[in-house]
C-alpha positions as CSV (number, residue, x, y, z in Angstrom):
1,X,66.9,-123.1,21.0
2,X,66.1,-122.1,18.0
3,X,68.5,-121.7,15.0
4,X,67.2,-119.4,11.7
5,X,68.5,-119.5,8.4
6,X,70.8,-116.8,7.0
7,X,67.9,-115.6,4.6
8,X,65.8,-115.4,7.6
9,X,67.8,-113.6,9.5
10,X,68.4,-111.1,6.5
11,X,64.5,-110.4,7.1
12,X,65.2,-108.8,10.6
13,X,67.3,-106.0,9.3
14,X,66.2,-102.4,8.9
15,X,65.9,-102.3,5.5
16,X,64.5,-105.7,4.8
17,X,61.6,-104.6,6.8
18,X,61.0,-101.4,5.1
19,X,60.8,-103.5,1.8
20,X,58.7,-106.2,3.0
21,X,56.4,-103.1,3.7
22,X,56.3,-101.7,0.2
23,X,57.5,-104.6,-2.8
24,X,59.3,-107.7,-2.5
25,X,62.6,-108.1,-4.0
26,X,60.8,-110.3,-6.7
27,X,58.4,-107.3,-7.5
28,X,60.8,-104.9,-7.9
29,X,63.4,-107.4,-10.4
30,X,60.0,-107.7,-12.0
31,X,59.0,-103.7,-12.4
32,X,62.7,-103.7,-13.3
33,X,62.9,-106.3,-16.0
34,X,59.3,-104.7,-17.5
35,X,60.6,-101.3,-17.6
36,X,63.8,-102.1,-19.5
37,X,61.2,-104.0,-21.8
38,X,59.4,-101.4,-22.5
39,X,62.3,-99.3,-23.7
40,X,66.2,-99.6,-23.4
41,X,67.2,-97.0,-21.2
42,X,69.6,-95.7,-18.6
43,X,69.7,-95.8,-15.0
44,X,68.2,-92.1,-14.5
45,X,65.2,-93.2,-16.4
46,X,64.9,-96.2,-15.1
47,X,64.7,-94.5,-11.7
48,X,62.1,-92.3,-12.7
49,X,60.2,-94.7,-14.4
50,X,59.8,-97.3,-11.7
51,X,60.1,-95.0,-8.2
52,X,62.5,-97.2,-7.2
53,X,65.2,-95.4,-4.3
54,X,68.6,-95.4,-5.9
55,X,70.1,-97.7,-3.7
56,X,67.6,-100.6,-4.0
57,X,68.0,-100.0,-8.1
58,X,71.3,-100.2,-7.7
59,X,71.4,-103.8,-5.7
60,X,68.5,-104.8,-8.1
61,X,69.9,-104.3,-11.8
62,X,73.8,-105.4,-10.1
63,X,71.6,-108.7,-9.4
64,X,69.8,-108.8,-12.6
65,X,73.1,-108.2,-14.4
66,X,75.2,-110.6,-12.9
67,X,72.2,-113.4,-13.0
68,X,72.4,-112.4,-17.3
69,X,69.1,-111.0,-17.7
70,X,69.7,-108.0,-18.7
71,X,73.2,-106.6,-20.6
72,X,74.6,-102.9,-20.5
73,X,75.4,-101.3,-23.5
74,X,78.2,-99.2,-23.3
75,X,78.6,-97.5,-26.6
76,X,75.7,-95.4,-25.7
77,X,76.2,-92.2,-23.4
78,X,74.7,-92.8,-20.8
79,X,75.0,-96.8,-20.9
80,X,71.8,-97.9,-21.6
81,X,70.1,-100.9,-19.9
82,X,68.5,-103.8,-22.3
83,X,66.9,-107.0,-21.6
84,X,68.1,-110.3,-23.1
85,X,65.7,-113.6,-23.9
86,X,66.7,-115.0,-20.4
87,X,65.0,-111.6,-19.2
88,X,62.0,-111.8,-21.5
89,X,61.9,-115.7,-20.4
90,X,61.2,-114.7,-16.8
91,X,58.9,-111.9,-17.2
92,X,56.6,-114.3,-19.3
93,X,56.9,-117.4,-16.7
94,X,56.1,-114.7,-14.1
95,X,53.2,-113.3,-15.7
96,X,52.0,-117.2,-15.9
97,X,52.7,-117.7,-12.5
98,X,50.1,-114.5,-11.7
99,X,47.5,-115.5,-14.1
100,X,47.2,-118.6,-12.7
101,X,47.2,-117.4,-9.3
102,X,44.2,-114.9,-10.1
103,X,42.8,-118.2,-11.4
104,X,42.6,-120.0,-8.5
105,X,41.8,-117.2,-6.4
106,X,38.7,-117.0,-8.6
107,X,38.0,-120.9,-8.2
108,X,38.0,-120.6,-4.4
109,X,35.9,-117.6,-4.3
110,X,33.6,-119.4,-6.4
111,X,33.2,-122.5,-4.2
112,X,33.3,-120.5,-1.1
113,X,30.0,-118.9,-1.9
């Protein structure tokens, strides 16, 4: 018998498949969080600028949001998206997590020759 977790069974489902096939979650929060970087700007824009489908923008910044990375601010029309330090925090440590996997990458290509 054997017994899966409930974030491995969430990897079964239609759409879970469709995104393994094009970015991971972690991608996307990451083109997500970079884009909002770049400029503070609303959900349209952000749509266009990262070719993201509404609906996974929509679970993406909801998660970003509620895990206080980025804030929404509503005196603007539309509500504007911007990041704040816990967002810029996790873009750098991410950005340090791919250099040093290029790194290595490098290293074993190196000593496999």
């Amino acid at each position: 018998m054997c017994h899966s977790s409930p974030a491995e069974e969430g990897l079964h489902t239609a759409d879970s498949a469709a995104r393994i096939l094009s970015r991971s979650h972690l991608e996307e929060e990451m083109v997500v969080l970079a884009t909002v970087r770049e400029c503070s700007c609303d959900m349209e824009q952000l749509q266009t600028k990262t070719n993201l489908p509404w609906s996974v923008l929509r679970e993406t910044t909801g998660s970003l949001l509620e895990a206080g990375l980025m804030t929404v601010e509503d005196t603007s029309q539309p509500p504007r998206l911007n990041l704040k330090a816990k967002g810029l925090e996790l873009i750098e440590k991410y950005r340090d997590v791919l250099e040093r996997i290029a790194t290595a990458r490098a290293v074993i290509e190196i000593e496999s020759r």
